[in-house]
matplotlib code that plots the C-alpha trace (Angstrom):
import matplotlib.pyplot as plt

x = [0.0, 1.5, 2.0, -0.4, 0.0, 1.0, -2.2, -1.5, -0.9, -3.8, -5.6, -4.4, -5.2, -8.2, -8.7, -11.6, -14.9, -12.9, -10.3, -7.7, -5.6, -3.7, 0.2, 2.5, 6.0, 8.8, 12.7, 13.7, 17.4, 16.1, 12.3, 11.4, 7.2, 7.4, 4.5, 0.5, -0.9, -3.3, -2.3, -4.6, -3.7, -2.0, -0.1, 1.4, 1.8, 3.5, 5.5, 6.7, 7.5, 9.5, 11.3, 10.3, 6.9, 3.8, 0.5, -2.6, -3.3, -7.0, -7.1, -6.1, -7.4, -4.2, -1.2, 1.3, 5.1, 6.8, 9.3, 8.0, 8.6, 10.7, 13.3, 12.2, 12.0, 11.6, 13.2, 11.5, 13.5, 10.7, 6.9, 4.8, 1.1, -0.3, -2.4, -5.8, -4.3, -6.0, -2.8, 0.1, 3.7, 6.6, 9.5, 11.9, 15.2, 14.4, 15.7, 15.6, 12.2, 8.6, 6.9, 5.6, 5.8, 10.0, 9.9, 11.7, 8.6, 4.7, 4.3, 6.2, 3.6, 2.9, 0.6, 2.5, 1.2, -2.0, -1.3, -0.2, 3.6, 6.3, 8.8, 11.5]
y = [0.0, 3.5, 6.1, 8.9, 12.1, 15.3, 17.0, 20.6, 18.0, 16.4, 19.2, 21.1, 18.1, 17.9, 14.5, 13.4, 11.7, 8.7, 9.4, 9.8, 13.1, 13.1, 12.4, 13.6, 12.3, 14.8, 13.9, 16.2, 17.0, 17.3, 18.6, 16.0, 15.1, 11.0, 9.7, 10.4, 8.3, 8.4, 8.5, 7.9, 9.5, 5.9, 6.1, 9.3, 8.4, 5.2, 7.9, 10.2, 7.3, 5.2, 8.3, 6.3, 6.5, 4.7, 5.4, 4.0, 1.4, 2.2, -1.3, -3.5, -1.6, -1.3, 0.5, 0.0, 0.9, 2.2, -0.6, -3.2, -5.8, -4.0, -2.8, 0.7, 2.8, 6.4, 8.1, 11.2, 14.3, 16.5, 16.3, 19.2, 20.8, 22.8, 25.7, 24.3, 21.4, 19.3, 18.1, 16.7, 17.0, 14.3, 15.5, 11.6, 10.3, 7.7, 4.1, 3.0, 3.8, 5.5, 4.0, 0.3, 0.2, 0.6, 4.1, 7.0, 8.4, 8.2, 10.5, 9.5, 10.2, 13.6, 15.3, 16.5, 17.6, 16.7, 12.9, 10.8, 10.3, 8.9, 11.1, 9.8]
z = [0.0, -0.9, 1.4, 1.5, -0.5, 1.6, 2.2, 0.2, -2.8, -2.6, -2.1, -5.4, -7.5, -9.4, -10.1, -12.4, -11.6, -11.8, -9.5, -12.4, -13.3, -17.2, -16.5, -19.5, -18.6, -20.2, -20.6, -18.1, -20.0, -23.5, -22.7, -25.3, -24.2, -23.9, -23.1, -21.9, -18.8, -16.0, -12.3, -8.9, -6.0, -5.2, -8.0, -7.2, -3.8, -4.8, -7.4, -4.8, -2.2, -4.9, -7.0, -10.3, -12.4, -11.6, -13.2, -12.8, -16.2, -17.3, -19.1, -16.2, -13.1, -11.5, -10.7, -13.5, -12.5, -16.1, -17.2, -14.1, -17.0, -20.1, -17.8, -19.2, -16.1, -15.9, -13.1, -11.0, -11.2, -10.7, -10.6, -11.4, -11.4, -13.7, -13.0, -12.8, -10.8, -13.5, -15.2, -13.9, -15.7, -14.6, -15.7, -15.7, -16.7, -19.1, -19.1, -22.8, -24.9, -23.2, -25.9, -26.0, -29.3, -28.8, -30.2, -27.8, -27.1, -28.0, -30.4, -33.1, -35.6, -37.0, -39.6, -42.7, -45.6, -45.0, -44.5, -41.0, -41.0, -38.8, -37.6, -35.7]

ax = plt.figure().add_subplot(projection="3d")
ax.plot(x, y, z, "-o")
ax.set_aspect("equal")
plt.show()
């Protein structure tokens, strides 16, 4: 069981009517945006307790540590609120790729010229 999140945290997040905020985890050397998940207040609890990413997996009804079977872990260096408190930014040292698809990050797919394209 995680430990609890410091009260003032708590209160400044706005979690949804699932209990879930958006995480986007960001390389925190390059700025690079890696990867979109969902975190519970365990998750971030279990984050902050741990210094390495854990979100909350949507499909399995769980808490899901990043790399808790690749190897590909991502680091805390800094976690981060936006202004609304609806948002929550992780900024990580990345162990290998973000993406399960083995690309360095999720969004490896951009719009050019009109048509879907990979980019990296």
């Amino acid at each position: 069981m995680p430990a609890e999140l410091p009260p003032d945290l708590a209160a400044a997040i706005r979690f949804d009517a699932a209990g879930l905020v958006p995480a986007i985890a960001q390389d925190s050397e390059s700025g690079e945006v890696l990867m979109l998940a969902w975190m519970s207040a365990d998750s971030i609890a279990a984050t902050l307790a741990s210094g390495f990413a854990t979100y909350w997996s949507r499909s399995r009804q769980k808490l899901w540590k990043k790399g808790e079977t690749s190897g590909h872990v991502q680091r805390l260096v800094e976690l981060r609120l936006d202004c609304d408190g609806d948002a929550i930014l992780l900024r990580v040292a990345q162990t290998g790729p973000a993406c399960h698809t083995g690309h360095r990050a999720c969004f490896f797919r951009a719009v050019r010229d009109g048509a879907l394209a990979e980019i990296d």
